[in-house]
mmJSON file of the N, C-alpha and C atoms, coordinates in Angstrom:
{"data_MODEL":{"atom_site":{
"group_PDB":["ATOM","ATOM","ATOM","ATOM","ATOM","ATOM","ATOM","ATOM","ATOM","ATOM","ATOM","ATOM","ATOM","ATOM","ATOM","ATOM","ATOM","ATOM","ATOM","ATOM","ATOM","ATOM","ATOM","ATOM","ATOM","ATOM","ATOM","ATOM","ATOM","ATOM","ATOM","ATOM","ATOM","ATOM","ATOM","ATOM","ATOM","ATOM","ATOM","ATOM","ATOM","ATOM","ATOM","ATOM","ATOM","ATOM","ATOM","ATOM","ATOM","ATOM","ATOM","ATOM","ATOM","ATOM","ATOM","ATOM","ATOM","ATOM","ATOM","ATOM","ATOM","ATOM","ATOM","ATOM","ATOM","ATOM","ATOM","ATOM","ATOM","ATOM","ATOM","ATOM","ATOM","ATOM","ATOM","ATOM","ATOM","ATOM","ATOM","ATOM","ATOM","ATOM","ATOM","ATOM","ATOM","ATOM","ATOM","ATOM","ATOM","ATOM","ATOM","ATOM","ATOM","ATOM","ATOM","ATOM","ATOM","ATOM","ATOM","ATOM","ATOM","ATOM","ATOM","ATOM","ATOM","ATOM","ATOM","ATOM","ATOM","ATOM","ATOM","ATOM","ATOM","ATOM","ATOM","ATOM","ATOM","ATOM","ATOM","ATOM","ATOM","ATOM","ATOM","ATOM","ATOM","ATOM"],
"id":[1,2,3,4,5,6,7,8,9,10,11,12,13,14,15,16,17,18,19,20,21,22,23,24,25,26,27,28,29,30,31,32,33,34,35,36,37,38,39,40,41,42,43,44,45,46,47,48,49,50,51,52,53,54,55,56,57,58,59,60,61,62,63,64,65,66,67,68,69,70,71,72,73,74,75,76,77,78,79,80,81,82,83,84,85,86,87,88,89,90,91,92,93,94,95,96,97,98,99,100,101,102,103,104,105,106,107,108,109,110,111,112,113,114,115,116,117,118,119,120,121,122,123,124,125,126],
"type_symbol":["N","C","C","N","C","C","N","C","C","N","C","C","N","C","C","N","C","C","N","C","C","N","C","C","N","C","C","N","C","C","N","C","C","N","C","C","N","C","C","N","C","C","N","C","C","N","C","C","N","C","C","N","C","C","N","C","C","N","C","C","N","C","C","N","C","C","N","C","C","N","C","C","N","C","C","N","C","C","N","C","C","N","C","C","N","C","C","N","C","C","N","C","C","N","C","C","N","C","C","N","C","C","N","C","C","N","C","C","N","C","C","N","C","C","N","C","C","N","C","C","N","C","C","N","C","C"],
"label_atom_id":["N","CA","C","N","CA","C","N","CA","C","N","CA","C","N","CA","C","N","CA","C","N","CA","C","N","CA","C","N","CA","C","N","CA","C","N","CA","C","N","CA","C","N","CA","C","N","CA","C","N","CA","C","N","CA","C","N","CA","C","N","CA","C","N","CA","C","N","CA","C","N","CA","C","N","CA","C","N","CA","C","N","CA","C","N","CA","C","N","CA","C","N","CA","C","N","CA","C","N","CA","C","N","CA","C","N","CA","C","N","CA","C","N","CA","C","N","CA","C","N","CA","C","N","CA","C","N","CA","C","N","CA","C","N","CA","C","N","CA","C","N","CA","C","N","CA","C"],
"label_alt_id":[null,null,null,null,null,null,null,null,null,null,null,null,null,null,null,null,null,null,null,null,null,null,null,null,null,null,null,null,null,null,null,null,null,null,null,null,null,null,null,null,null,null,null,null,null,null,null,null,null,null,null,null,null,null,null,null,null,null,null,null,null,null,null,null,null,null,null,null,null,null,null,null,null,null,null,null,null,null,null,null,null,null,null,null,null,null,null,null,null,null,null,null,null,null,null,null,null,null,null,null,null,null,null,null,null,null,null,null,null,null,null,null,null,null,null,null,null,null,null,null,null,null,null,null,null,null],
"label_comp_id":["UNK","UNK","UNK","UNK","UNK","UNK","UNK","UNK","UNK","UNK","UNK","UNK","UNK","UNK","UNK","UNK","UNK","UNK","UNK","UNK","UNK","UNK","UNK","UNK","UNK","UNK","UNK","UNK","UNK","UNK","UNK","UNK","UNK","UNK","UNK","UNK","UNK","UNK","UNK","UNK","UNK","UNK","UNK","UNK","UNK","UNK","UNK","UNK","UNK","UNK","UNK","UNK","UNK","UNK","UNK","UNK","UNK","UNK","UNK","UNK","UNK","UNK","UNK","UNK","UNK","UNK","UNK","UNK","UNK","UNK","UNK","UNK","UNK","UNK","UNK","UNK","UNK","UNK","UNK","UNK","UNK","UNK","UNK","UNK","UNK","UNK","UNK","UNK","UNK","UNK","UNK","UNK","UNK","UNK","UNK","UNK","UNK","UNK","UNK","UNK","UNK","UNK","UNK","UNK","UNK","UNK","UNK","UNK","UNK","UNK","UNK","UNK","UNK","UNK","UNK","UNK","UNK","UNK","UNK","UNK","UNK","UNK","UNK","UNK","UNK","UNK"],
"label_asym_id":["A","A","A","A","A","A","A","A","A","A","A","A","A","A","A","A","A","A","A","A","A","A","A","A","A","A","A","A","A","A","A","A","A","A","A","A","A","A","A","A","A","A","A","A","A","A","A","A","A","A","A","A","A","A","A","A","A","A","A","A","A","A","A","A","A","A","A","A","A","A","A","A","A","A","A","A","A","A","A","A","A","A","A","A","A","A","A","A","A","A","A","A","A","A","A","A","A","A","A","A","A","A","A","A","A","A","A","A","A","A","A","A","A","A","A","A","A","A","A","A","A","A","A","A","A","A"],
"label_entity_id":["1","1","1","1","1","1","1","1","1","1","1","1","1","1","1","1","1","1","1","1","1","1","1","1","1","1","1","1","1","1","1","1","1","1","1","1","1","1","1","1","1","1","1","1","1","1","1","1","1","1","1","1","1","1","1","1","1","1","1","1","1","1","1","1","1","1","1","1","1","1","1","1","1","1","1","1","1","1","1","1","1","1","1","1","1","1","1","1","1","1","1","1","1","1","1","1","1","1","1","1","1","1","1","1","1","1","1","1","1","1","1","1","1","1","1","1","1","1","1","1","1","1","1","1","1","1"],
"label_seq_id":[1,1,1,2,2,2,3,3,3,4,4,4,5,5,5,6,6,6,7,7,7,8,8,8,9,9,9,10,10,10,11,11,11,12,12,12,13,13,13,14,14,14,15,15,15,16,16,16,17,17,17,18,18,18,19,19,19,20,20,20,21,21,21,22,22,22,23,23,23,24,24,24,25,25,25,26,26,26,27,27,27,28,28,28,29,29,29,30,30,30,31,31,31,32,32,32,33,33,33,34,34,34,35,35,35,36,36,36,37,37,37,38,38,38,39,39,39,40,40,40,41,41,41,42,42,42],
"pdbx_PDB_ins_code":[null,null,null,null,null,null,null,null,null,null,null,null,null,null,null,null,null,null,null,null,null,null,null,null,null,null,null,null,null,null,null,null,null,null,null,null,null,null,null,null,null,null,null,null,null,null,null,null,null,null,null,null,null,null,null,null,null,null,null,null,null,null,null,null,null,null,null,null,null,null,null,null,null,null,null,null,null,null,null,null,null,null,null,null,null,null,null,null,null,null,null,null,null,null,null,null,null,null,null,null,null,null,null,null,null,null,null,null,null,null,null,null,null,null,null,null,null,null,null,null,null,null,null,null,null,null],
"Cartn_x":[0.816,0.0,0.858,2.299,3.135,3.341,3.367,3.76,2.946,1.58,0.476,0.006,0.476,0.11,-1.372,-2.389,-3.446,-4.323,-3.605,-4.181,-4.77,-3.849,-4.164,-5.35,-5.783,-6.691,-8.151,-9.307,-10.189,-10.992,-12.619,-13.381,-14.048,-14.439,-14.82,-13.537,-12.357,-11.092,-11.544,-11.311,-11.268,-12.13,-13.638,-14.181,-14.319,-13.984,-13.967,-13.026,-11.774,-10.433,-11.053,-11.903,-11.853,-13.566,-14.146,-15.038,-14.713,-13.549,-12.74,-11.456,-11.492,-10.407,-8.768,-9.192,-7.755,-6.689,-8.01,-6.66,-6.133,-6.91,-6.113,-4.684,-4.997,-3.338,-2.172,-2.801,-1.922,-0.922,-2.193,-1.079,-0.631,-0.39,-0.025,1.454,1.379,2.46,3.467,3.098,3.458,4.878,3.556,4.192,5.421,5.267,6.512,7.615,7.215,8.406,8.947,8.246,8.856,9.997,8.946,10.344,11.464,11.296,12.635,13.522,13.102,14.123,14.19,13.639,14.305,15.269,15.184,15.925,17.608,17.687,18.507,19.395,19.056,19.195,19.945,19.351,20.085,21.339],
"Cartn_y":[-1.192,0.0,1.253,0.82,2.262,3.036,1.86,2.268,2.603,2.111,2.678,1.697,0.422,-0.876,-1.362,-0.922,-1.237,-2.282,-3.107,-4.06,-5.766,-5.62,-6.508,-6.502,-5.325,-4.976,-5.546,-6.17,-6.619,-5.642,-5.571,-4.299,-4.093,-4.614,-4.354,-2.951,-3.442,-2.921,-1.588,-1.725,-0.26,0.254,0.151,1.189,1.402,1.129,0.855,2.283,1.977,3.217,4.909,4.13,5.653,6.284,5.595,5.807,7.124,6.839,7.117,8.246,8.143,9.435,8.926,7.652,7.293,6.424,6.597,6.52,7.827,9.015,9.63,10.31,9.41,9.833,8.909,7.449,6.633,7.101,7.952,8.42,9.634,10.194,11.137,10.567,9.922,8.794,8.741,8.19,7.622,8.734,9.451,10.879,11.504,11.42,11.761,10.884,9.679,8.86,9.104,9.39,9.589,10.898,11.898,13.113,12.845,12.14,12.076,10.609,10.116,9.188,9.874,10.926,11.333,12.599,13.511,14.219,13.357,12.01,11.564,10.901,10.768,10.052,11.567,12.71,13.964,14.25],
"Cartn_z":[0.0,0.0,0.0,0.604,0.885,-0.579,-1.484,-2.697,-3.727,-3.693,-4.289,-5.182,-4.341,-5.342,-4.725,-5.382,-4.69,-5.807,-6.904,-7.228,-7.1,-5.148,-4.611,-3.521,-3.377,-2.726,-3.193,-2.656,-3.308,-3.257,-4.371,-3.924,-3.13,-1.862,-1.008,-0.269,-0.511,0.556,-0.377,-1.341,-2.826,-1.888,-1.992,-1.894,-0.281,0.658,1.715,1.844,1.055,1.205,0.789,-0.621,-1.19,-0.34,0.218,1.121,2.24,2.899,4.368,3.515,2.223,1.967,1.805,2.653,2.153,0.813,-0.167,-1.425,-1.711,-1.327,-1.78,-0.988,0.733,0.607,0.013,-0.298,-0.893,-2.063,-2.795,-4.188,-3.745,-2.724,-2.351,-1.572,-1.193,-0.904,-2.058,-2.662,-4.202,-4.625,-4.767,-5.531,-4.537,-3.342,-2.103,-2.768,-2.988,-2.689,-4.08,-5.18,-6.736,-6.329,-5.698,-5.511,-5.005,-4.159,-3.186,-4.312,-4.275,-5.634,-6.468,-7.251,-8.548,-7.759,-6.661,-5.979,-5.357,-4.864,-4.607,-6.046,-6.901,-8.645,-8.819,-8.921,-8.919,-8.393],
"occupancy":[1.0,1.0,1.0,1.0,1.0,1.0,1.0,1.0,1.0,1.0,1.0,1.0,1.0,1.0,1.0,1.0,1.0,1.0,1.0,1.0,1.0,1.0,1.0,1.0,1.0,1.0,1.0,1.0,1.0,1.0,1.0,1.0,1.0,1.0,1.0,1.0,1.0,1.0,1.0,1.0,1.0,1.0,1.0,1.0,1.0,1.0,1.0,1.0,1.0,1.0,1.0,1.0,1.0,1.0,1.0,1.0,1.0,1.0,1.0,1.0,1.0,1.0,1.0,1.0,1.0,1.0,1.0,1.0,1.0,1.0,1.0,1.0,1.0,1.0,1.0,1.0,1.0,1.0,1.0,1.0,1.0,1.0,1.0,1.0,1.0,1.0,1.0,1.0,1.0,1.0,1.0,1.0,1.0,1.0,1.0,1.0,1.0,1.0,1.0,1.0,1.0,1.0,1.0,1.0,1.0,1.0,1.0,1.0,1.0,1.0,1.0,1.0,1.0,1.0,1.0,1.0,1.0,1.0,1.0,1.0,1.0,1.0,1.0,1.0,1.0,1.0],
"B_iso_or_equiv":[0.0,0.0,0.0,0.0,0.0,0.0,0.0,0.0,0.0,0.0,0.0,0.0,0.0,0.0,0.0,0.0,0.0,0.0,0.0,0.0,0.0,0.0,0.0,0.0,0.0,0.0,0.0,0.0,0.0,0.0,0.0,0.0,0.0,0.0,0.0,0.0,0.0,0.0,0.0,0.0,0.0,0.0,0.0,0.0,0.0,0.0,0.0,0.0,0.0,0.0,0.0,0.0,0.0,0.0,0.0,0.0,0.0,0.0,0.0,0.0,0.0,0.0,0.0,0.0,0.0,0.0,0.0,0.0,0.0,0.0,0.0,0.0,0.0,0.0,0.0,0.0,0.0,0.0,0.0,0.0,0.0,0.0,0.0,0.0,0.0,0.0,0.0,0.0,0.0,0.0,0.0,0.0,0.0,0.0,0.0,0.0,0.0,0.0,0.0,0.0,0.0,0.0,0.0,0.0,0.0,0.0,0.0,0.0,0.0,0.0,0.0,0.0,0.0,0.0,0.0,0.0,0.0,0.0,0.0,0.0,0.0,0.0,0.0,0.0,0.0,0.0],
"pdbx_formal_charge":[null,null,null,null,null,null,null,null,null,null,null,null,null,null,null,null,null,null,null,null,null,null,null,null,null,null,null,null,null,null,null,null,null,null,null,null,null,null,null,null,null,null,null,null,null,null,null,null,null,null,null,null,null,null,null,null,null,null,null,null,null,null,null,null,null,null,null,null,null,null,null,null,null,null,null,null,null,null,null,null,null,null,null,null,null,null,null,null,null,null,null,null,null,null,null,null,null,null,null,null,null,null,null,null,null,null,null,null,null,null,null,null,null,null,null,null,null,null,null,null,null,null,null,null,null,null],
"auth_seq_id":[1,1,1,2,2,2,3,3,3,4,4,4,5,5,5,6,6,6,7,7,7,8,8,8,9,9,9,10,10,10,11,11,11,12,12,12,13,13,13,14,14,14,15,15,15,16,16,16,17,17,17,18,18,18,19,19,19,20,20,20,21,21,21,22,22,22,23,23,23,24,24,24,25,25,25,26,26,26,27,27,27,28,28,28,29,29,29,30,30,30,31,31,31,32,32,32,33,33,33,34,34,34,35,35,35,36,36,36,37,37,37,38,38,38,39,39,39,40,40,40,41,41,41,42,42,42],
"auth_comp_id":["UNK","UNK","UNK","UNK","UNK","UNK","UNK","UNK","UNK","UNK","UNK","UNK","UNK","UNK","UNK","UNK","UNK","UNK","UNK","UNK","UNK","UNK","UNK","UNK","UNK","UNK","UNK","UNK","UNK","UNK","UNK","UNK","UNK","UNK","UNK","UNK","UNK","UNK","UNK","UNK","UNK","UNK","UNK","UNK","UNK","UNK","UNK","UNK","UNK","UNK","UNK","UNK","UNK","UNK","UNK","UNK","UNK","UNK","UNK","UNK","UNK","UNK","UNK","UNK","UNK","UNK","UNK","UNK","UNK","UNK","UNK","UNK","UNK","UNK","UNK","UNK","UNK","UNK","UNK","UNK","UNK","UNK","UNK","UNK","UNK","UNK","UNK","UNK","UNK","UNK","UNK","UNK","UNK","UNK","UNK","UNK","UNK","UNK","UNK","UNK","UNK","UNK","UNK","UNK","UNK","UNK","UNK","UNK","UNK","UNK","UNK","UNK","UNK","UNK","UNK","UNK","UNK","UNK","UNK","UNK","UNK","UNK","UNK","UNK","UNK","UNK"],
"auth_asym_id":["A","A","A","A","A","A","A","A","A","A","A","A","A","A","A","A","A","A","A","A","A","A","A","A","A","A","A","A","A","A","A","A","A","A","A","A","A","A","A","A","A","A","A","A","A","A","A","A","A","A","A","A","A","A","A","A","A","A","A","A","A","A","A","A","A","A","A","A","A","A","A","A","A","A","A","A","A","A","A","A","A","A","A","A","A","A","A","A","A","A","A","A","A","A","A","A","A","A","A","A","A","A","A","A","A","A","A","A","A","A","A","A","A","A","A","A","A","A","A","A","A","A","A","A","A","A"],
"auth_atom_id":["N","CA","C","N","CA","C","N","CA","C","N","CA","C","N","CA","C","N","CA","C","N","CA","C","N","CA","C","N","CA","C","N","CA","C","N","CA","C","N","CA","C","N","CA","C","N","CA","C","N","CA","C","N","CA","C","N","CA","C","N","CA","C","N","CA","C","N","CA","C","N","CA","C","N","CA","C","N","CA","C","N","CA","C","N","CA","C","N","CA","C","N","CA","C","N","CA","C","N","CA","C","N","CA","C","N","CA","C","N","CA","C","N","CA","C","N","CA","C","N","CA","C","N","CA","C","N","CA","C","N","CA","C","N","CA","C","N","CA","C","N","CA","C","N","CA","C"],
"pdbx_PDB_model_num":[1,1,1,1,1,1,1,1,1,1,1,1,1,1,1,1,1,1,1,1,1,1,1,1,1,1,1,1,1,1,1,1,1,1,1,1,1,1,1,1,1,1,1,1,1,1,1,1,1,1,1,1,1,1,1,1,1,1,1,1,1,1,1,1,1,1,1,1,1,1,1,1,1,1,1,1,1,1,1,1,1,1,1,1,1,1,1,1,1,1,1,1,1,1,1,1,1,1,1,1,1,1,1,1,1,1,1,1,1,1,1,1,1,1,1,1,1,1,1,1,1,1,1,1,1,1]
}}}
């Protein structure tokens, strides 16, 4: 989930997450961790 792999998730879990708000900090996650690897790759 840290990584934004949520295709193991079944749909009950899906909508359960995006219910409660929290996919969207998942890809908000995501996107942290893209900056900071393409900032350290720098």
């Amino acid at each position: 989930m840290m990584l934004g792999e949520t295709y193991e998730l079944s749909e009950k879990q899906q909508e359960l997450f995006r219910h409660s708000g929290s996919m969207h900090l998942f890809a908000i996650n995501v996107l942290n961790i893209a900056v900071i690897a393409w900032a350290l790759y720098m």
